[in-house]
C-alpha positions as CSV (number, residue, x, y, z in Angstrom):
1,X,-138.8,61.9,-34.0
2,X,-137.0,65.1,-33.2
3,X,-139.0,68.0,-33.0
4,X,-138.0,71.9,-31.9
5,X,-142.0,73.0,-32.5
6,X,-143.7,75.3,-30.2
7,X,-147.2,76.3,-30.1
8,X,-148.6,78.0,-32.9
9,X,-149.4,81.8,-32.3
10,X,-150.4,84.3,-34.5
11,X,-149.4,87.9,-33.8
12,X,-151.1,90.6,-35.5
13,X,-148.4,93.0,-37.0
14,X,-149.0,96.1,-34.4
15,X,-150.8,94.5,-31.6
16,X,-152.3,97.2,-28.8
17,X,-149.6,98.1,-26.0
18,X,-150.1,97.9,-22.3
19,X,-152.3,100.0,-20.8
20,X,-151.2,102.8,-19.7
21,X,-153.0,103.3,-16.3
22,X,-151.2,100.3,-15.0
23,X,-149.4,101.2,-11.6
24,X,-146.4,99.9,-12.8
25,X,-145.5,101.3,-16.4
26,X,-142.4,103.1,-16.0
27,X,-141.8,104.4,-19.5
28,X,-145.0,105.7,-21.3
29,X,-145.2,107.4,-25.3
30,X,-148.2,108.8,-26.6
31,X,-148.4,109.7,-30.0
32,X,-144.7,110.9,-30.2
33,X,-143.7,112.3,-33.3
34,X,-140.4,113.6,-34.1
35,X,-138.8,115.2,-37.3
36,X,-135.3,116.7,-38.5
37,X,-135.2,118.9,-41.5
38,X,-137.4,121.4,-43.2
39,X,-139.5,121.3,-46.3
40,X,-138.3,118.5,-49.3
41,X,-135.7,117.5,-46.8
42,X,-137.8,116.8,-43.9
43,X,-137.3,113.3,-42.2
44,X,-140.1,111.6,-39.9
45,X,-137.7,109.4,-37.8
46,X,-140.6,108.6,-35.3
47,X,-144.2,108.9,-36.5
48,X,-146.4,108.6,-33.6
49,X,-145.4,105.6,-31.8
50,X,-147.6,104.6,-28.6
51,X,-145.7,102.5,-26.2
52,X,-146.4,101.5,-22.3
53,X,-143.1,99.5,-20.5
54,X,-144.0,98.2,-16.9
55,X,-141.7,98.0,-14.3
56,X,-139.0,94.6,-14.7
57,X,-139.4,94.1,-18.0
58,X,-136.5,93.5,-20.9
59,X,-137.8,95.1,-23.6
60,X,-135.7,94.8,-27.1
61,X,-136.4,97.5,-29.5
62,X,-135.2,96.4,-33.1
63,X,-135.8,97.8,-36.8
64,X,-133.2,98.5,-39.7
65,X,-131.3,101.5,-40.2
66,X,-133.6,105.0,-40.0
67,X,-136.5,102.9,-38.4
68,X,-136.5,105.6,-35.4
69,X,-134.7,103.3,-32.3
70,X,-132.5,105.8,-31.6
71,X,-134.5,108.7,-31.7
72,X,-136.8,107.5,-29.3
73,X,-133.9,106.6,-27.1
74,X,-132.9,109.8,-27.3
75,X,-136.2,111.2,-26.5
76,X,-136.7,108.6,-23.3
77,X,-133.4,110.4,-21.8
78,X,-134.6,113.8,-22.3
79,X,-131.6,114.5,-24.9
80,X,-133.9,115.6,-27.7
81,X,-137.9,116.8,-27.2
82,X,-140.8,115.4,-29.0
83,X,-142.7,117.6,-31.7
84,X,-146.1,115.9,-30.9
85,X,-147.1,114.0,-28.3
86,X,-146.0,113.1,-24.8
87,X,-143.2,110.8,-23.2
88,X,-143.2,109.8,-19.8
89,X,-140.3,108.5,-17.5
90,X,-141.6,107.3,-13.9
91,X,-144.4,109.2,-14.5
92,X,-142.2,113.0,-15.4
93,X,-140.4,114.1,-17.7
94,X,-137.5,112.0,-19.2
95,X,-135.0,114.9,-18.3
96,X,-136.1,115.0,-14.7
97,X,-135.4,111.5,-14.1
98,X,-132.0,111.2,-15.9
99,X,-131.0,114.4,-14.0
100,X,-131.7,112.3,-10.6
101,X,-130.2,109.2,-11.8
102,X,-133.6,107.3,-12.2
103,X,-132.4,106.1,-15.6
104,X,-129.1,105.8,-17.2
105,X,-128.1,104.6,-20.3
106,X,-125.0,102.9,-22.1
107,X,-125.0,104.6,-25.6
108,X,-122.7,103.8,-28.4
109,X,-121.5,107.8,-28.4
110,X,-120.1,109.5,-26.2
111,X,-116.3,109.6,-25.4
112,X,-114.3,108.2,-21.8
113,X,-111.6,110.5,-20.7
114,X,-108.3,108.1,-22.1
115,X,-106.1,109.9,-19.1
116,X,-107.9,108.2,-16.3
117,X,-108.2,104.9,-15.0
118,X,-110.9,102.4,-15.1
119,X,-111.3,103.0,-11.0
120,X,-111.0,106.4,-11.4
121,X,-113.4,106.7,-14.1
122,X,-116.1,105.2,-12.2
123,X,-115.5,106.8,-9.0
124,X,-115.3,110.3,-11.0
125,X,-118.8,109.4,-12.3
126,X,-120.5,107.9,-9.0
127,X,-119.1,111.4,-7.0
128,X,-121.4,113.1,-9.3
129,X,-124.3,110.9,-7.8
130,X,-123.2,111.5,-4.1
131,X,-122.1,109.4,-1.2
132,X,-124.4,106.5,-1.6
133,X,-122.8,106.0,-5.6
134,X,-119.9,106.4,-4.2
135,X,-120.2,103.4,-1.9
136,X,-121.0,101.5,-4.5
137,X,-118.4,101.7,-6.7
138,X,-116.6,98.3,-5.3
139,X,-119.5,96.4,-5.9
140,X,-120.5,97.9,-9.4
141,X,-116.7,96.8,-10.7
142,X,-117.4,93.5,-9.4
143,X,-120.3,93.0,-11.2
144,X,-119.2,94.6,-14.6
145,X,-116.1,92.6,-14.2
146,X,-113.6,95.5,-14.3
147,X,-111.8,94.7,-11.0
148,X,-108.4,93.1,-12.7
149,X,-108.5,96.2,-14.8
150,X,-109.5,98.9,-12.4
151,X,-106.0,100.6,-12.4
152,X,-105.7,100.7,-16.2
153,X,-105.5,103.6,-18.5
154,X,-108.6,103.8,-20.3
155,X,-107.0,104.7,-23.6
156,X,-105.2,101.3,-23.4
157,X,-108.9,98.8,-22.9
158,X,-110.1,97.2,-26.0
159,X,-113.6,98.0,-27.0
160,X,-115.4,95.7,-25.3
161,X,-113.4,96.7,-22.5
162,X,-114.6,100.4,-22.6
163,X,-118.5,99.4,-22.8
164,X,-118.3,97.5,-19.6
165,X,-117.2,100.5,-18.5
166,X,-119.6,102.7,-20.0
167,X,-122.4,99.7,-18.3
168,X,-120.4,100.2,-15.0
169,X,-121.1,104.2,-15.4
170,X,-124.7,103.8,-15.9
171,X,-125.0,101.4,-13.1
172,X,-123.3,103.7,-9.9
173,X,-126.6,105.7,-9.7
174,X,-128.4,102.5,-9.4
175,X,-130.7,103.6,-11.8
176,X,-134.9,102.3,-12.0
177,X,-134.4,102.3,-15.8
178,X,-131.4,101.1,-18.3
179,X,-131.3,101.9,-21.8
180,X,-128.8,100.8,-23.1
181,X,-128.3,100.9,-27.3
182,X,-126.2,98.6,-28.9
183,X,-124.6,97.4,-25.5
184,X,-122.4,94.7,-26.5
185,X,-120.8,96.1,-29.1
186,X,-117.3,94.8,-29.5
187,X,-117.2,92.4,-26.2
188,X,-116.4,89.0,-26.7
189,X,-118.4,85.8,-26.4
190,X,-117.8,85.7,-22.6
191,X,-118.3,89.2,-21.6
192,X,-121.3,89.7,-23.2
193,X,-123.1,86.2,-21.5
194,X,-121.9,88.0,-18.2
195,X,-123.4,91.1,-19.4
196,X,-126.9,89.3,-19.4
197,X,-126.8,87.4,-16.9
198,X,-126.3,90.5,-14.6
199,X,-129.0,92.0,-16.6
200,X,-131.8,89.2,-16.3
201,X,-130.7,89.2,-12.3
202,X,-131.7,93.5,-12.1
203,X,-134.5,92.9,-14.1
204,X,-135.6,90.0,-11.5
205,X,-135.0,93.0,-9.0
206,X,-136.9,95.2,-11.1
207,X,-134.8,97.4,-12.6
208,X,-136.8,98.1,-16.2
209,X,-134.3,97.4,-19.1
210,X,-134.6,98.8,-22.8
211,X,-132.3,98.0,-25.4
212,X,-131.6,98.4,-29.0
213,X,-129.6,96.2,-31.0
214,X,-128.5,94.4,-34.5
215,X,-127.7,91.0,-32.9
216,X,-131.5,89.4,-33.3
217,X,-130.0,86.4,-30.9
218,X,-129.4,88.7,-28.3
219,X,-133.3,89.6,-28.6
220,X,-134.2,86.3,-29.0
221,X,-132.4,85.1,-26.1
222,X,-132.8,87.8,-23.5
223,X,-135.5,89.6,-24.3
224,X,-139.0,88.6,-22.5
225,X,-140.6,91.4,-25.4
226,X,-139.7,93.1,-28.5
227,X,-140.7,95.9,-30.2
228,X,-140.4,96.3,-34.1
229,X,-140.0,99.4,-35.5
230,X,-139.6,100.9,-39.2
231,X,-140.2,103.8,-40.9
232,X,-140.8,105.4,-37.5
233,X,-143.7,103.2,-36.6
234,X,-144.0,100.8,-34.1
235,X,-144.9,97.6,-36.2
236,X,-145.1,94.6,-33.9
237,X,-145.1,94.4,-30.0
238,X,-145.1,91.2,-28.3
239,X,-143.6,88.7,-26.1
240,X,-140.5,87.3,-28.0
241,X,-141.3,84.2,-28.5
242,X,-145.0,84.7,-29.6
243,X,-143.0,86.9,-32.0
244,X,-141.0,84.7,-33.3
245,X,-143.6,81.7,-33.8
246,X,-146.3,83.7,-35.0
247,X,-145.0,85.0,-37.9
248,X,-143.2,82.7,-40.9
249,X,-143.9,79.3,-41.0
250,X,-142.1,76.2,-39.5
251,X,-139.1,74.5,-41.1
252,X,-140.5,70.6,-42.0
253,X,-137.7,68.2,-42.8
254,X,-137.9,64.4,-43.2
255,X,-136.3,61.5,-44.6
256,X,-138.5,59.9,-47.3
257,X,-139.2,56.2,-47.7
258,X,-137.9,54.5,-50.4
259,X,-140.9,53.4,-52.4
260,X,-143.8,56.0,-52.7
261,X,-141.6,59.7,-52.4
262,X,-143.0,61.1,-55.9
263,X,-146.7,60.6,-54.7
264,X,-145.5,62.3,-51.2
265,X,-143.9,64.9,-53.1
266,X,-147.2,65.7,-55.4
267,X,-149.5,65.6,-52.6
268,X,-147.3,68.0,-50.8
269,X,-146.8,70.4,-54.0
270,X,-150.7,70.9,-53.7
271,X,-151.2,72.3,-50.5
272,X,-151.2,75.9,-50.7
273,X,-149.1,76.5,-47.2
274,X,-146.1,74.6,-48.6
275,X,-143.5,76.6,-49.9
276,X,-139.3,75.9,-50.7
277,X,-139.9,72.7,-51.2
278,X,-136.5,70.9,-52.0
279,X,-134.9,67.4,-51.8
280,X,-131.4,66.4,-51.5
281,X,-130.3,62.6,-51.1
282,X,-133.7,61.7,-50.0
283,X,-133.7,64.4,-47.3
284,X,-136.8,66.3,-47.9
285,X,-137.1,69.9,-46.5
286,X,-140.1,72.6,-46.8
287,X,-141.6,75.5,-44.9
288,X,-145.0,74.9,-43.8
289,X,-147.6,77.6,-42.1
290,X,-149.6,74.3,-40.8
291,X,-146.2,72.2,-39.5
292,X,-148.7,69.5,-37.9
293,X,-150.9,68.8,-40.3
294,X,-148.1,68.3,-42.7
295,X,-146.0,66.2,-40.1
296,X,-148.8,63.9,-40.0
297,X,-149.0,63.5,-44.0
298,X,-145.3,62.5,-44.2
299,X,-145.1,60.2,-41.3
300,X,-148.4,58.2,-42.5
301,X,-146.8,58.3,-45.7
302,X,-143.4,56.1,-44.4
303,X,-141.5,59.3,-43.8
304,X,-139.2,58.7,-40.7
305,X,-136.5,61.1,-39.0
306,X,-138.7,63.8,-39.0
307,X,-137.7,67.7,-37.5
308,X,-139.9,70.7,-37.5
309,X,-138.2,74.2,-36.4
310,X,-139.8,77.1,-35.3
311,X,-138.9,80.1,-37.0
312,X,-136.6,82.1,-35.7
313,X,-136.4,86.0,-34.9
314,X,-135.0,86.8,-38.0
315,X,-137.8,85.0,-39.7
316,X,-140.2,87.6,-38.1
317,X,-138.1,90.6,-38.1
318,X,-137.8,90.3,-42.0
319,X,-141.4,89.6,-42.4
320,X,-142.1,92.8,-40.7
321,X,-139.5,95.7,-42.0
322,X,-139.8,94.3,-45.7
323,X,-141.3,96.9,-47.8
């Protein structure tokens, strides 16, 4: 018997955040609200979201399009003010700590200057920062990869290429806090493993990571929590992987014995947490919310090759923004 199960978890929809008296929370929201517009045309892209981020975390904030992710990016760097509320960065004000280099961010706006160099780019960037950045320039190519390419015109990198730089920019300040929205956006396979790996070694550090994205396996994979959003609200906060096995149920799939599969197949029909029930050549397949108990049926029943799959992200992340 193969089996890819974990325990089951249930995860309430918005469970309660950290507390926020915690020594080391780093990034603390309060009620933030935030709106654009006036009157009919009035848009609530955050409607108030309480969140708490301690120190070394990797935190993935995900929703669909309009859910509020980058609003309250925008709000954590002190580039737009919350109408209600309050929003912490190290315990100040978001614009005080991205004004001293305590966080940085890699955003998917904001131009490079296609004249200069990779090198020149970053040491342009790290001279804002003062002598200490500038030491570390040498080691911040290194790590974001950009060495072989350090002499080359900017306007002549690929995409990918220019968001390593972008990661290499926010990096020279050697910053407490990364946020960093759609990061990997147009790097390849390789580059963007590298990307996490350096990422999972500063949070072990204790550099505090947020990050918005549209690739769910990069949540699912590097992220230790994520945070739902949609339609402003914050609608599920948990470890990932409670996350992911607490809401949907388990995919259940077995071969079926030869004699006996129609009364297998009734007594399965009649249990209300079986749904998608389907067979094809004798391979049965279903989603069950109770993936034990239903293992057990089919294998007393003759069933043999049996797999049960946890659900993945997705699973949870549609359950969740649906309307």
């Amino acid at each position: 018997m193969q089996t890819t199960a974990e325990p089951q978890t249930r995860v309430t929809p918005a469970p309660a955040t950290q507390d926020a008296h915690q020594q080391d929370a780093v990034i603390e929201l309060r009620g933030v609200r935030k709106g654009y517009g006036a009157g009919d045309r009035r848009v609530q892209a955050v409607d108030g979201v309480d969140l708490v981020i301690r120190r070394g975390e990797i935190v993935a904030l995900l929703g669909p399009n309009g859910a509020g992710k980058t609003t309250t990016l925008d709000m954590l760097l002190g580039l737009t003010d919350a109408d209600e509320g309050t929003v912490e960065v190290l315990g100040g004000r978001p614009a005080r700590a991205t004004a001293d280099g305590s966080i940085a961010a890699v955003l998917q706006t904001g131009g490079l200057l296609s004249d200069l160099t990779v090198g020149e780019t970053v040491r342009l960037i790290a001279s804002l920062h003062g002598r200490a950045a500038l030491g570390r320039v040498p080691e911040v190519l290194a790590r974001t990869d950009l060495e072989k390419i350090a002499r080359r015109r900017v306007s002549k990198c690929s995409g990918g290429e220019q968001q390593r730089v972008k990661f290499a920019l926010a990096l020279v300040a050697d910053p407490d806090v990364l946020v960093l929205d759609e990061p990997t956006a147009g790097m390849d396979v390789t580059a963007r493993r590298n990307f996490w790996d350096v990422m999972r070694a500063d949070a072990d550090a204790g550099r505090t990571i947020v990050f918005a994205t549209h690739y769910l396996e990069e949540a699912e994979q590097f992220a230790r929590r994520t945070v739902v959003m949609n339609h402003g609200r914050v609608v599920a906060d948990a470890p990932t992987a409670q996350l992911r096995a607490g809401l949907g149920a388990r995919t259940v799939a077995a071969s079926l014995p030869e004699a006996g599969a129609e009364g297998i197949l009734s007594s399965l029909r009649d249990r209300d947490d079986v749904t998608e029930l389907r067979v094809d050549a004798d391979r049965l397949t279903l989603r069950a919310a109770d993936s034990d108990a239903v293992a057990a049926v089919l294998l007393a029943a003759g069933a043999h090759d049996l797999e049960i799959t946890a659900p993945t992200l997705e699973t949870a992340f549609t359950a969740l923004t649906e309307d």
